[in-house]
N, C-alpha and C positions, 0 to 999 in steps of 0.2 A: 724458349717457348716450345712446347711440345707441338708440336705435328698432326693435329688431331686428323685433320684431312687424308691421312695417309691410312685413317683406320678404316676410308673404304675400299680400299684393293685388294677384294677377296674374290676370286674368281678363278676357273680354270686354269689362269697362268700361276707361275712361279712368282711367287713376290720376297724379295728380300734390298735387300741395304748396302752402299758399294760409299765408302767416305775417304776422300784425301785434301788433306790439308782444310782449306773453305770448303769443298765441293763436298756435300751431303748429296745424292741420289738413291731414292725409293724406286726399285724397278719390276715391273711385270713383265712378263716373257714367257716362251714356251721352252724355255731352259734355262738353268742357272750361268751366267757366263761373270758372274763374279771377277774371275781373275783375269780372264782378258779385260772388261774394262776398265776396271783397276788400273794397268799396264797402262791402256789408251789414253786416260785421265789425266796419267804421268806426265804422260808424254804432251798432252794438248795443254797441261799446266806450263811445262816448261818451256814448251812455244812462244807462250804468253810472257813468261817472264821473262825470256830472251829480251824478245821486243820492246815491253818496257824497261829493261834497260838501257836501250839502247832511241828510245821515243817517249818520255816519259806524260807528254801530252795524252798518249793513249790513254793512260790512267786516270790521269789529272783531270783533264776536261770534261766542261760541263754541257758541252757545245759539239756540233758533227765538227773531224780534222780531217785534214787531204788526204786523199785516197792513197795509197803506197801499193805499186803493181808490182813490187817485189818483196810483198808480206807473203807469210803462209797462206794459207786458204780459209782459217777459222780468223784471222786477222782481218782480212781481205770482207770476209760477209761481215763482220761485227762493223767493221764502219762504213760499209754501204746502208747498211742494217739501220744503223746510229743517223746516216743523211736522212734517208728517207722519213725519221723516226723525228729529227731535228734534237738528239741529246747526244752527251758524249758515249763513246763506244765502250764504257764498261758498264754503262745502263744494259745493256745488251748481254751481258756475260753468261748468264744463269741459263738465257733461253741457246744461247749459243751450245754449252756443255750438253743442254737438254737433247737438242737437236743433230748433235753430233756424234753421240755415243746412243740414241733410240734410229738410226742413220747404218751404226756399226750391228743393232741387233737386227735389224729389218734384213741383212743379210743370210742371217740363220733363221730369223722366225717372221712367221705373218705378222705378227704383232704385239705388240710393246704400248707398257706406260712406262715414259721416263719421268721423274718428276723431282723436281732440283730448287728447294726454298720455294717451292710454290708456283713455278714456271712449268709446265708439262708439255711435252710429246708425245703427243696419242696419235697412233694406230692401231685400228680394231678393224675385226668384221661384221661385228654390228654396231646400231646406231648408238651411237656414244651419248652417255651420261653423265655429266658433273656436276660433282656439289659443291653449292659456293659457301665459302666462309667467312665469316665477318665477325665479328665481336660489336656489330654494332645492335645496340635490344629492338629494333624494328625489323631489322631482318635476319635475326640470328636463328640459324636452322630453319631458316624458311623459302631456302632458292636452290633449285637446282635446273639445269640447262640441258635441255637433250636438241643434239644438233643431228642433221641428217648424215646419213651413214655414205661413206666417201672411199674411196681407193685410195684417195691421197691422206697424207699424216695430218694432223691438226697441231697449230701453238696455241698453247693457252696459258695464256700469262696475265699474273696478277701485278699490282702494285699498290700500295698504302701507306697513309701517314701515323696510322695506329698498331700497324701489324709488322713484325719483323725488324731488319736492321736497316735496310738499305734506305740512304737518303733523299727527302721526298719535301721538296719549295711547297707543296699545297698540304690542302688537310682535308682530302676524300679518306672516306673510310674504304671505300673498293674501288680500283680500278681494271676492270679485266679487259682481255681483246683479246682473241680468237681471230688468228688466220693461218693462212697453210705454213705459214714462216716463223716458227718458234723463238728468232734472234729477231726477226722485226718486230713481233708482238711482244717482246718482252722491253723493248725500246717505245714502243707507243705508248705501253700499258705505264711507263715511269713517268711520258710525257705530257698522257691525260688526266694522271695522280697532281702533277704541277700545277697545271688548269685547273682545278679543284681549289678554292676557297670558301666558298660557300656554297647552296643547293642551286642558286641560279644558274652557278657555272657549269649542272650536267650536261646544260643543251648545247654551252659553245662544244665542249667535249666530245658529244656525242656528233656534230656539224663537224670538226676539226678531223675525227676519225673515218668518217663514212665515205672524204674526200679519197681516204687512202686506199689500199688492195687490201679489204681485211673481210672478212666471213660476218665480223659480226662483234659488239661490244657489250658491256654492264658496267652503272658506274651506280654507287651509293654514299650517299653524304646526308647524314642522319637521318630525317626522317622521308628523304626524298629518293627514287627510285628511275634509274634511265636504261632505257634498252634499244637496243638499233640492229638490224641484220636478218641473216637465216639463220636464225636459231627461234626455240621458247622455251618457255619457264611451264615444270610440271611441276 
């Protein structure tokens, strides 16, 4: 599937392309740092695959697993991440990478777009803009989200049972979630896609989410539209 999403980070940062193995990342930055997280990637891959070797439920499950206080650190957030989120901790993955390599540029530069299968990491100085994607013909190029301008990073994470690979119990055509937690929104955003069956079920979705710590949600299932939070639609 091409990436069309990615064709709008044209901006004053540097934007270019960092791929190992699974992990595709699109990154904006105020300098190229290609090679170190490249290295970083490596290295946060083989963390991962230590441990499931070694715990193979991590992967497996579809469910939050017991906490392990002598996992790494990217281990350790992905399944508190996964509890709070109520799915298993590789629902989490993507915002995890996200969040942890725009984490490593936030040390050289004010601000970064990380953005990994559709999961993003933003930090900016102005008030942030994003466009939503769907392939659904009700709101296709017709949504875009400007959230108030913040110190702190934003996750923004999608999930869908039309879009992409990752596997998805419901059949929303978008589920986004927006909070300061790029590995917990990416964990909520799989588990409000589940709750999606039909249009009725934006509102338990949108009830289920608002419960949590999150900034703010979007969910779309055909011709029906849900919005909950600080944010709006320009």
């Amino acid at each position: 599937m091409k990436r069309i999403y990615r064709d709008v980070f044209r901006d004053r940062l540097k934007n270019y392309e960092m791929s190992y193995k699974e992990t595709n990342l699109y990154i904006s930055a105020c300098k190229d740092m290609k090679i170190e997280i490249f290295e970083y990637v490596r290295r946060l891959r083989a963390v991962l695959d230590l441990y499931i070797s070694k715990r193979k439920e991590f992967l497996t499950s579809l469910e939050p697993i017991k906490f392990d206080k002598k996992a790494d650190s990217i281990v350790k957030d992905m399944i508190k991440a996964s509890k709070k989120a109520s799915v298993g901790p590789m629902a989490c993955v993507a915002g995890a990478f996200a969040q942890y390599v725009g984490n490593i540029i936030l040390k050289e530069c004010n601000e970064c777009v990380v953005e990994n299968g559709g999961d993003i990491f933003l930090k900016l100085d102005t008030q942030p803009t994003v466009g939503i994607y769907t392939e659904n013909k009700f709101f296709k190029d017709r949504i875009t989200i400007k959230l108030n301008k913040s110190k702190k990073p934003f996750g923004i994470c999608a999930s869908s049972a039309k879009i992409g690979p990752s596997l998805s119990k419901g059949r929303a055509d978008l589920a986004v979630i927006i909070a300061e937690d790029a590995i917990f929104a990416d964990g909520l955003a799989t588990k409000t896609a589940n709750m999606i069956v039909n249009k009725d079920d934006i509102k338990k979705a949108i009830n289920f989410s608002k419960e949590k710590d999150i900034i703010g949600c979007l969910f779309i299932k055909d011709d029906a539209l849900g919005v909950w939070g600080d944010l709006s639609l320009v």
